[in-house]
C-alpha positions as CSV (number, residue, x, y, z in Angstrom):
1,X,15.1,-42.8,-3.4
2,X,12.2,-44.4,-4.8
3,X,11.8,-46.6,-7.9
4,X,8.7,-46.0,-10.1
5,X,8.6,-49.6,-13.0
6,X,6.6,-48.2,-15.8
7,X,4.9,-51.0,-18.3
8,X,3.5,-51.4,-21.4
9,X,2.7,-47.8,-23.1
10,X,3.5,-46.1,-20.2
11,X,7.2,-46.8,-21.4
12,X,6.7,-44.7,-24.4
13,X,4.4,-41.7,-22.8
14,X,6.9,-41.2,-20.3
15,X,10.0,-42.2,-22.6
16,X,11.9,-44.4,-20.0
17,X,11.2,-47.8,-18.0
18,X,11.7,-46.3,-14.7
19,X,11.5,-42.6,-13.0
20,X,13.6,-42.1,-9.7
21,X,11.7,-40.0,-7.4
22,X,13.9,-38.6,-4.5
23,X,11.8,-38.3,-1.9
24,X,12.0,-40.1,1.7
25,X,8.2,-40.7,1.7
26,X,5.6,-39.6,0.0
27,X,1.7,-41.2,-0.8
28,X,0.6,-43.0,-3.8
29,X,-2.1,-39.8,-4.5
30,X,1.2,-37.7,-4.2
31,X,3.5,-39.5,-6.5
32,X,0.5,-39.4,-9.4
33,X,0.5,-36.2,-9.0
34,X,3.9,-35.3,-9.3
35,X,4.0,-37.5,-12.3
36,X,1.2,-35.4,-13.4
37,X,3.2,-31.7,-13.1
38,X,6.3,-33.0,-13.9
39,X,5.9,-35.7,-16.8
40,X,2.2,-34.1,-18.4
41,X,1.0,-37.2,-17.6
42,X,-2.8,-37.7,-17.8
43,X,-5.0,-38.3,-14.9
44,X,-3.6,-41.6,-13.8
45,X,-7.0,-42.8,-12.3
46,X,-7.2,-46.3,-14.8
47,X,-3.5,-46.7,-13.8
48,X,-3.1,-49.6,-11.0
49,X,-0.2,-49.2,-8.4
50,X,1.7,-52.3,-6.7
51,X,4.5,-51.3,-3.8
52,X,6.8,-53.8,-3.7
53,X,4.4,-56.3,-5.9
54,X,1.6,-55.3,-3.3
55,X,-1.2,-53.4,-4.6
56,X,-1.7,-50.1,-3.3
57,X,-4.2,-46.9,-2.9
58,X,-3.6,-43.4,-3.2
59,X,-3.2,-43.0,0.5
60,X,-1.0,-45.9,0.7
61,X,2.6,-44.5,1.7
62,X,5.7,-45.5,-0.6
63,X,9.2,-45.0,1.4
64,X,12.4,-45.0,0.7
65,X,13.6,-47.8,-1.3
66,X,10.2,-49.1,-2.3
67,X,9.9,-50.3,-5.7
68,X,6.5,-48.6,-7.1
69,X,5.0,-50.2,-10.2
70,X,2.5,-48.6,-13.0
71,X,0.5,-50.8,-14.0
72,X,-1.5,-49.7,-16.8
73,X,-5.0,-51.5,-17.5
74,X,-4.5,-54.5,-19.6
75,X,-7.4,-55.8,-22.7
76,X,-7.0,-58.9,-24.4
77,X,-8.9,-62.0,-25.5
């Protein structure tokens, strides 16, 4: 079981604060595009990832029990 955070507007184009995705392993390219199928979610490319407060790539694997963060990009002044 993985943990996907969602933040900021994320929250309210997804409708929750966190997905669980139940898979053993999977990439960070493969979770966005599960997302993407399951969810209608946009392209995800201005979205940043963390595993486990890290930041990750798309070909960066998330296992089981990995807390996976969206981290959508952030303006301000």
């Amino acid at each position: 079981m993985i943990t996907v955070l969602l933040f900021a507007h994320l929250q309210e184009q997804f409708g929750t604060e966190k997905i669980i995705v139940h898979e053993t392993e999977l990439t960070v390219g493969e979770l966005k595009e599960r997302l993407k199928a399951e969810y209608n979610w946009g392209d995800g490319q201005q979205v940043m990832v963390a595993i486990n407060e890290e930041y990750a790539v798309d070909e960066d694997i998330i296992k089981t029990e990995d807390a996976v963060a969206l981290i959508p990009p952030v303006s301000g002044g």
